[in-house]
MIKOL-425822 format. One record per residue (C-alpha): x, y, z; residue number from 1. Coordinates in Angstrom, 1 decimal. Layout:
BEGIN
       u       v       w  tikol
       X       Y       Z    NUM
...
//
This chain:
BEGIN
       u       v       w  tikol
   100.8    80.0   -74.2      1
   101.6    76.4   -73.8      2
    98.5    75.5   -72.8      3
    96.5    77.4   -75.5      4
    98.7    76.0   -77.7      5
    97.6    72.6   -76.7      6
    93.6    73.2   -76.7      7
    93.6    74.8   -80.1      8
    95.9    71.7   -81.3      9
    93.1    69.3   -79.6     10
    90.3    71.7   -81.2     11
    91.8    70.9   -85.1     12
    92.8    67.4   -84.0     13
    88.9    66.5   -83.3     14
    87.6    68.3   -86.2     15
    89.7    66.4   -88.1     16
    88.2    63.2   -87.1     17
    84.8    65.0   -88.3     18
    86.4    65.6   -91.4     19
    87.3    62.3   -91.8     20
    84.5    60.5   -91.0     21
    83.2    57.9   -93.3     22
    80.6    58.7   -95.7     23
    78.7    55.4   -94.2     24
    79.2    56.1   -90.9     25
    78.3    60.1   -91.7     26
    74.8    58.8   -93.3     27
    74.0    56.6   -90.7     28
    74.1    59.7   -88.5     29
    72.2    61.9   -90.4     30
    68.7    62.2   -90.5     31
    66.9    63.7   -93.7     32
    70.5    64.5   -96.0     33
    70.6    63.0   -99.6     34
    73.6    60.8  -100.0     35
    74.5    58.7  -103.1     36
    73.8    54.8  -102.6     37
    75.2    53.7  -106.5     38
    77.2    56.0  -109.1     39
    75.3    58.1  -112.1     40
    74.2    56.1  -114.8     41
    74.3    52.6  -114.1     42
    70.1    52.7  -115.1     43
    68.3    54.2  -117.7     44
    65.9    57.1  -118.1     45
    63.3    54.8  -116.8     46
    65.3    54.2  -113.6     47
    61.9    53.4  -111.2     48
    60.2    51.0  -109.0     49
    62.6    50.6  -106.1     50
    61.5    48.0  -103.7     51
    62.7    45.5  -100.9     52
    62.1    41.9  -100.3     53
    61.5    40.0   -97.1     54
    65.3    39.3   -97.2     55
    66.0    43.0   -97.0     56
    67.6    43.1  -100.7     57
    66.9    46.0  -103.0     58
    65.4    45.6  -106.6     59
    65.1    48.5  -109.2     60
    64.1    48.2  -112.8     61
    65.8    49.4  -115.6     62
    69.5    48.4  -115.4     63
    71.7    49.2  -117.9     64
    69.2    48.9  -120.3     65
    65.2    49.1  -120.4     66
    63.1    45.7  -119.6     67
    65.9    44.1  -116.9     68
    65.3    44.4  -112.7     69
    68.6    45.0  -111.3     70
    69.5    43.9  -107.8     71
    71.6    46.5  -105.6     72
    73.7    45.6  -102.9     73
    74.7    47.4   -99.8     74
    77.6    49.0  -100.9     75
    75.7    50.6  -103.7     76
    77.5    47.9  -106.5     77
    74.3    46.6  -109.3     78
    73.9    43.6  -110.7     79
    71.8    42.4  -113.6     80
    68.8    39.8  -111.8     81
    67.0    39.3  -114.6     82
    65.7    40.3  -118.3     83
    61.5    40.4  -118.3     84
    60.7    38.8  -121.3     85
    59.3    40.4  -124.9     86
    58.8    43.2  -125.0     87
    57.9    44.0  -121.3     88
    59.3    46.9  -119.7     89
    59.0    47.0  -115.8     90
    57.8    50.3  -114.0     91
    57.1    49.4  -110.8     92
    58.1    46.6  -107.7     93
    56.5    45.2  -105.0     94
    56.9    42.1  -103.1     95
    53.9    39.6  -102.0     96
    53.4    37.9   -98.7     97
    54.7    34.6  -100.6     98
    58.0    36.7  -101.1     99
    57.5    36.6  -104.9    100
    57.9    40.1  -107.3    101
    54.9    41.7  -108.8    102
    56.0    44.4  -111.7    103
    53.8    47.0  -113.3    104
    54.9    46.1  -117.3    105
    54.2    48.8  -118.8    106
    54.9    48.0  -122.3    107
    52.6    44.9  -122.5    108
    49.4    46.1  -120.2    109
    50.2    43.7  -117.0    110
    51.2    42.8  -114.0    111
    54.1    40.3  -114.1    112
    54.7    37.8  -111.1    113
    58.3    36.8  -110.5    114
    59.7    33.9  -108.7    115
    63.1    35.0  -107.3    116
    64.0    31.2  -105.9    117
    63.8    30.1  -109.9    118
    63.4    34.0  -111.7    119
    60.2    32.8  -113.8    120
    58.4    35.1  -114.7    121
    54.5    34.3  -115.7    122
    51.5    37.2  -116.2    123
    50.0    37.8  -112.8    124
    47.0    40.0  -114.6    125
    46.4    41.4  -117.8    126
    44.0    43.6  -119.1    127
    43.7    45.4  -122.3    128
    41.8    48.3  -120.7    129
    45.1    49.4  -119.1    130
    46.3    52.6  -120.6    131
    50.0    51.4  -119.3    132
    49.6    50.1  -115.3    133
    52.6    52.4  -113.5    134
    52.8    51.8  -109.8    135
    51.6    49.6  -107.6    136
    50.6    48.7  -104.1    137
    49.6    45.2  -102.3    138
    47.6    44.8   -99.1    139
    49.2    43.2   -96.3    140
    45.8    42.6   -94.6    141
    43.9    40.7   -97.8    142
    46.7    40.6  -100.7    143
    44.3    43.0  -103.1    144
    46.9    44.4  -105.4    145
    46.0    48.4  -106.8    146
    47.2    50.0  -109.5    147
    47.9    53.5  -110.9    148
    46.9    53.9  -114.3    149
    47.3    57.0  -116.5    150
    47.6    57.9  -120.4    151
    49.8    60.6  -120.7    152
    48.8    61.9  -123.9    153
    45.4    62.6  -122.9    154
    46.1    63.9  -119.4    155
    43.6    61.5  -117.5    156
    44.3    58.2  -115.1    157
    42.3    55.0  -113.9    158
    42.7    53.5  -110.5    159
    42.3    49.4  -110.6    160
    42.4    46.4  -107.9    161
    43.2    42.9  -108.4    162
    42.4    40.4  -106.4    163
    43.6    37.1  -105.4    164
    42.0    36.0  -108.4    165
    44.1    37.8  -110.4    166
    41.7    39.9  -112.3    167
    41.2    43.7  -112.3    168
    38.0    45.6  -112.0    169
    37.9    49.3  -112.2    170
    37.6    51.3  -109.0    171
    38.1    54.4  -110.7    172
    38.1    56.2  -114.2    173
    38.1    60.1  -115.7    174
    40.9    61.1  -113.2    175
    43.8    63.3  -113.9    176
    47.1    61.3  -114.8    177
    47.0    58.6  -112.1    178
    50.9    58.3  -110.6    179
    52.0    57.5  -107.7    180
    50.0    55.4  -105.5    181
    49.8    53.4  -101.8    182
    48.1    52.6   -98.4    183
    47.8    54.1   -95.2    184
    49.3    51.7   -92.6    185
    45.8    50.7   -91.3    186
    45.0    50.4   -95.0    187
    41.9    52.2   -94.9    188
    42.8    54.9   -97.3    189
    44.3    54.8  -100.9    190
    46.7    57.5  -101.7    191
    46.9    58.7  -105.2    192
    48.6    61.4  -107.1    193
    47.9    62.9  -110.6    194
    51.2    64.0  -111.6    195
    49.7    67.3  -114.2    196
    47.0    68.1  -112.2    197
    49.5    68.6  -109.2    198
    47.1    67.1  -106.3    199
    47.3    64.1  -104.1    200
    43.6    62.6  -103.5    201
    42.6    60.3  -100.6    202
    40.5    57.6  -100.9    203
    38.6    55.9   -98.1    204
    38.4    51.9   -98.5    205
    35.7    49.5   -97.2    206
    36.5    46.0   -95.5    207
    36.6    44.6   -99.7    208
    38.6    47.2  -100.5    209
    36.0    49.3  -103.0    210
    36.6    52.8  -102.7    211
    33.7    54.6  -100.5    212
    34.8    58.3  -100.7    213
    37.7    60.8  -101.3    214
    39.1    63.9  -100.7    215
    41.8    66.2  -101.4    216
    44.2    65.2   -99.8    217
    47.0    67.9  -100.7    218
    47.4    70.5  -104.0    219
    51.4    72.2  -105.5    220
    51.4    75.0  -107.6    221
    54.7    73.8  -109.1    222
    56.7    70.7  -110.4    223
    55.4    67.3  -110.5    224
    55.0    64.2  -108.5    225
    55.7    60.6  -108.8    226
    55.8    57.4  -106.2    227
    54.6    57.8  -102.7    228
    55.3    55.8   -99.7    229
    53.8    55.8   -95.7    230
    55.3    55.8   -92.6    231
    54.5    53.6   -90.0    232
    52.6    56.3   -88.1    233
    51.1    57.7   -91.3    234
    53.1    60.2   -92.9    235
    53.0    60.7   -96.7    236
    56.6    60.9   -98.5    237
    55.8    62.2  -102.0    238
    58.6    62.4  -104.6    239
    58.1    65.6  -106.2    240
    59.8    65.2  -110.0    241
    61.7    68.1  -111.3    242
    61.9    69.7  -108.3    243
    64.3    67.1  -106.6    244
    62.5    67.0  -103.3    245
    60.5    64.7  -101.3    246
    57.8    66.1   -99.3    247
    56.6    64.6   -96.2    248
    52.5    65.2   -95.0    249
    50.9    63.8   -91.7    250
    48.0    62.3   -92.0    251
    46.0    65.5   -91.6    252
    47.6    66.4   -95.5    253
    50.1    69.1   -93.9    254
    53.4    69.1   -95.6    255
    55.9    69.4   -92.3    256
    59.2    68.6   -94.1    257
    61.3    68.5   -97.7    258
    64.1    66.5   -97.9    259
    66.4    68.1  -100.9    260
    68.2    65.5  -103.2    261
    71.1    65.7  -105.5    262
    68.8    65.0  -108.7    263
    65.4    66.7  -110.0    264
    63.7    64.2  -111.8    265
    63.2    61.8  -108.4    266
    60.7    58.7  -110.1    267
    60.1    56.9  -106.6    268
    60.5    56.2  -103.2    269
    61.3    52.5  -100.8    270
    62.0    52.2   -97.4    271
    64.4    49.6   -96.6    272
    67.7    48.9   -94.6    273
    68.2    46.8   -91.3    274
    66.1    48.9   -89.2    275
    63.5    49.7   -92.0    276
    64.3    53.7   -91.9    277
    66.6    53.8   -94.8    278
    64.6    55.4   -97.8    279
    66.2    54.4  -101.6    280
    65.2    57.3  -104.4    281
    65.4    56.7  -108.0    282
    67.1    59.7  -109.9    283
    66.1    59.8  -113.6    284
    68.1    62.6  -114.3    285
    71.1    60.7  -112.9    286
    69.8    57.2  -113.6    287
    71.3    55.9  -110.0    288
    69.7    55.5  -106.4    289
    70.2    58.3  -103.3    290
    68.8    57.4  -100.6    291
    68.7    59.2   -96.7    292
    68.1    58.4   -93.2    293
    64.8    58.6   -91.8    294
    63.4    58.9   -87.7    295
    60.1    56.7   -88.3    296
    60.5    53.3   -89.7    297
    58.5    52.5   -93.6    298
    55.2    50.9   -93.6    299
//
């Protein structure tokens, strides 16, 4: 008896240690479970854009109030970074090879360049042809910049790139409502969503970066989707809004994984952390960031 006594007392003893795990140390060792990275509504409705710099620190737009980038530290605590000016409002991130912030301003039909060293901020492009540019991508390989463009009202969507020369030409127009949108790590094909039309098309890229064909790339018969994001060995991780899942396609366009999260209305998607497997969801529903563990490093 003794000695049963003493197993079943080491049995409870260990999974209490389980039980009292941290909830850091309990994310780091799961793969694929939703965890809350800040509390509920530190953002707006609007919460989007999440995306990381060189230095590994985490910007999101829409903090506290609409038209502000907020910077989030590691332990999940916000802080305001800056106020874009006007009447700008910020719907997407990303980060050039010069380390400076590119925002899809929504509001005002441009792209907005950002200094973080001195938190200028100057008009990288604009064009009045945008319906209202909503997420963006940038070329590692040649710094072309492309941009999702869609008008909600009438349920269609343009595609555009900018160049180093700052100005947008029109790769695409007549599409569904142009959402989420980014590269394939070889950059040779353009990923784009139309959020009503529920499909994700794929579009091949030449060596100037002019679209030379699509496909379909994948279709849902439910919910909607917003930002994308690759893996380094290709695989698409689509935030599917309303449904409060991310669903994960190889290359091939065969969904092989959902991750669920705590919200529905999941806006976007950022890989990030010290090994670069870390990925940061905006919850509009929430207005905060989950994020989870993935096995295969971001793009």
């Amino acid at each position: 008896m003794n000695k049963l006594f003493i197993a079943i007392t080491a049995i409870v003893m260990i999974a209490g240690c389980h039980r009292k795990l941290s909830p850091q140390k309990d994310f780091q060792k799961s793969l694929f479970r939703a965890y809350d990275h800040t509390a509920e509504n530190l953002f707006t409705k609007n919460c989007e854009g999440p995306a990381v710099d060189r230095d590994g620190r985490l910007f999101v737009v829409n903090f506290q109030k609409d038209g502000t980038i907020g910077l989030v530290q590691p332990d999940g605590k916000v802080e305001l970074f800056l106020t874009l000016p006007g009447k700008s409002v910020g719907n997407s991130i990303r980060f050039t090879a010069t380390g400076h912030m590119l925002v899809a301003d929504f509001v005002e039909h441009n792209i907005l360049e950002v200094d973080p060293a001195t938190k200028e901020v100057t008009v990288y492009c604009h064009e009045d042809r945008f319906n209202q540019p909503n997420d963006i991508c940038i070329s590692k390989k040649t710094g072309v910049v492309y941009a999702s463009d869609p008008n909600w009202q009438k349920q269609t969507g343009q595609i555009w790139r900018i160049g180093t020369d700052k100005k947008a030409v029109l790769l695409k127009e007549n599409l569904g409502t142009t959402n989420g949108i980014c590269l394939s790590p070889d950059e040779k094909t353009l990923y784009v969503n139309e959020s009503v039309q529920r499909r994700i098309v794929a579009y091949q890229l030449d060596a100037k970066g002019n679209i030379t064909g699509e496909k379909v790339f994948a279709t849902f018969t439910d919910f909607g989707m917003d930002g994308m994001k690759c893996d380094t060995k290709g695989n698409l991780y689509v935030c599917r809004y309303g449904k409060g899942t991310i669903a994960i396609f190889n290359d091939n366009g065969r969904q092989f994984q959902e991750v669920e999260l705590k919200g529905k209305d999941v806006s976007n998607i950022t890989f990030g952390g010290k090994d670069d497997r870390t990925c940061f969801l905006t919850l509009q529903d929430r207005k905060c960031i989950e994020k989870f563990r993935s096995d295969i490093p971001g793009k």
